[in-house]
N, C-alpha and C positions, 0 to 999 in steps of 0.2 A: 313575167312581171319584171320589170325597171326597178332596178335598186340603186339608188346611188349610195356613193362613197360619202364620208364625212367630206372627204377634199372635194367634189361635186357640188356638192351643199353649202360649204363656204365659198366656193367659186362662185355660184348663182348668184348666195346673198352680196360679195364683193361687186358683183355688177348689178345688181339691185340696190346698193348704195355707194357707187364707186368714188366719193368724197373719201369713203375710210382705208380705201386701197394703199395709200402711202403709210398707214397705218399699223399693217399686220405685214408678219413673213413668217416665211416656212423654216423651220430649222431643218439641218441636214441629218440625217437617220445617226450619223456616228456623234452626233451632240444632242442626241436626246437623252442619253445617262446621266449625262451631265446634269441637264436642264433637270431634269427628273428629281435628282439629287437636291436640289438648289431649291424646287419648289417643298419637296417633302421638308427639308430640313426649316425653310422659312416660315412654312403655312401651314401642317399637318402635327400633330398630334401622337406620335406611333407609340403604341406601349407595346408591340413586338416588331423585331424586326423584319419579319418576314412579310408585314403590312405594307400594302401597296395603294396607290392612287383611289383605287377603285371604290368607289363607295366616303372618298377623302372629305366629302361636303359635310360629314358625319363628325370629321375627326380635324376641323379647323381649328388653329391656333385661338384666342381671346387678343385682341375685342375680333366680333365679327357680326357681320346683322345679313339675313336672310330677306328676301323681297321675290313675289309672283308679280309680274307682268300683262298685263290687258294690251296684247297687240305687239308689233316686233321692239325687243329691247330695246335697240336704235334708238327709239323715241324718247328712252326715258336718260340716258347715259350723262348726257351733259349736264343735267339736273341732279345726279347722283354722286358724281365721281368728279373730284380735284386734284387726284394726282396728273404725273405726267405719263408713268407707263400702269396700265392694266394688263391682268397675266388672263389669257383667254386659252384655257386647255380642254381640249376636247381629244374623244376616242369613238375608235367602232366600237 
C-alpha cells in the first residue's frame, strides 16, 4: 500500500492549485520550536504545561468560529478570510 507523507499531499495539492505556490513555505526543522512556541502562545489555550499542539483546535484562544467544508477548502478561502497571512499547520 502507497502512503504518502503529509509533505506529498501538500505537494499534489500545490500543483493542483499552483496560483497559491508563492503562498506557503516550509519552515526549516531548527525553527519549528520557535514557530511552535509562537503559535501556542498566540492561539491555544494551555492550562498545563506539558500540553501540546495536538488535539489544539479544542483549546483555541476566543473569538474563534469553526466551519465544515462541501468540496476542497480552496474554494471557499477568499470569501472567508481578510487577513494578509493565514497560519496553515499540519502534522503526520
Amino acid at each position: 500500500m502507497d502512503a504518502l507523507s503529509i509533505r506529498d499531499e501538500i505537494e499534489a495539492l500545490l500543483k493542483q492549485f499552483p496560483d497559491y505556490r508563492p503562498n506557503f513555505c516550509e519552515i526549516r526543522k531548527n525553527n519549528w520550536k520557535q514557530l511552535k512556541y509562537e503559535n501556542e502562545r498566540r492561539f491555544i489555550q494551555k492550562k498545563h504545561f506539558k500540553e501540546d499542539l495536538h488535539w489544539a483546535w479544542l483549546r483555541f484562544k476566543e473569538p474563534y468560529f469553526a466551519v465544515s467544508f462541501v468540496g476542497p477548502v480552496f474554494n471557499y478561502l477568499d470569501g472567508l478570510i481578510n487577513e494578509k497571512e493565514v497560519y496553515f499547520v499540519v502534522e503526520d
